[in-house]
Each structure stands twice: as structure tokens, then as C-alpha cells.
C-alpha positions in Angstrom: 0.0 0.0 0.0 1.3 3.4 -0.6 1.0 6.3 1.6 -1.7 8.4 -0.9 -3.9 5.1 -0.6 -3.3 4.7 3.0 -4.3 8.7 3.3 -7.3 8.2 1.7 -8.6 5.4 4.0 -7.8 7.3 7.1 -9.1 10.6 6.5 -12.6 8.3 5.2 -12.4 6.9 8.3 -12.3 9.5 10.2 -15.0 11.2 8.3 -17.6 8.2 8.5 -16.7 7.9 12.3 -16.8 11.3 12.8 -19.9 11.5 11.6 -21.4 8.6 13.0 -20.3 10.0 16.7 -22.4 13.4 15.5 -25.3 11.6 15.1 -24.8 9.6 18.1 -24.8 12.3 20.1 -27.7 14.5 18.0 -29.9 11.8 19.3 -29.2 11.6 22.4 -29.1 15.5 22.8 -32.4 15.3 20.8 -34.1 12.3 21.7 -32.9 11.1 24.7 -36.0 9.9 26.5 -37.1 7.9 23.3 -33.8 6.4 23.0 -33.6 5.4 27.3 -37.7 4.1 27.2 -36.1 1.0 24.1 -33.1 0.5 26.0 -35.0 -0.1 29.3 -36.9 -2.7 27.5 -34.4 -4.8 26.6 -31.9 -3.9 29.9 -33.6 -2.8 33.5 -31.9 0.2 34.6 -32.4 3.9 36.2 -32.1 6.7 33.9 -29.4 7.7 35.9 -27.1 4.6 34.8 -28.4 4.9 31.4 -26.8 8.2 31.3 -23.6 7.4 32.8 -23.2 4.4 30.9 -24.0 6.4 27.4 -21.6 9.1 28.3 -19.1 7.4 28.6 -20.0 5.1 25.8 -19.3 8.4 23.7 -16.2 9.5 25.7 -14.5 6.5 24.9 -15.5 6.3 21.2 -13.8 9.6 20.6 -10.6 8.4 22.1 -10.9 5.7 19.7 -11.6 7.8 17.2 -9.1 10.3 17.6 -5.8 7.4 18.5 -6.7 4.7 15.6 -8.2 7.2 12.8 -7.7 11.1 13.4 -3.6 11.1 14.6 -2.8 8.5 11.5 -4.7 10.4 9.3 -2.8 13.5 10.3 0.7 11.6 10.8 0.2 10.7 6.7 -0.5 13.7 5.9 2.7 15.4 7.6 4.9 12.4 6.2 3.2 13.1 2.4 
């Protein structure tokens, strides 16, 4: 693989994830109490752990976000 193909692929990455973790967080911002009265169908727990637990759900997605797609993408594009 070269490094323009290996560009491309991060900076797509980043953008699909990015995006995704937008939306993520649109709904919950947005629709919040929809998205907690599906969950607590399926799992039996206090809106309060709901929250914590989505939270951090998002927290830790954009730390994976940012180490395995944003800081490659911008290491290739220093190195090109």
C-alpha cells in the first residue's frame, strides 16, 4: 500500500466515524427519553445509569476515534 492510498482510507475513516459519533450524540441531545424508554426494555436500569453508561460510551469512542483514525490520518498527511 502506498502512503496516498493509506491517506485516503484514514481521512474516510475519520469522516464516517466522525460523523457517526455526530449523530450519536444529535440523538441523544435530541431524543434522549425515546432512546432510554427501548433501552429499558431490553436492559432494567435507572435513567441515571443509562446516562452514565451512554456518556461514557461516547467519551471512549472519541478516544478511539481520535488514536486509531484522526492522529494516523494527520501523521500521513505530515509524512506526504
Amino acid at each position: 500500500m502506498d502512503l496516498v492510498t493509506l491517506r485516503a482510507f484514514f481521512m474516510w475513516c475519520t469522516i464516517i466515524n466522525g460523523g457517526f459519533m455526530i449523530l450519536t450524540s444529535l440523538l441523544l441531545t435530541f431524543a434522549g427519553n425515546l432512546i432510554y424508554r427501548i433501552h429499558s426494555r431490553w436492559f432494567k436500569m435507572p435513567r441515571e445509569a443509562f446516562n452514565i453508561v451512554i456518556y461514557s460510551f461516547i467519551g471512549l469512542y472519541k478516544i478511539f476515534l481520535m488514536v486509531f483514525c484522526l492522529v494516523p490520518y494527520v501523521v500521513l498527511l505530515i509524512l506526504g
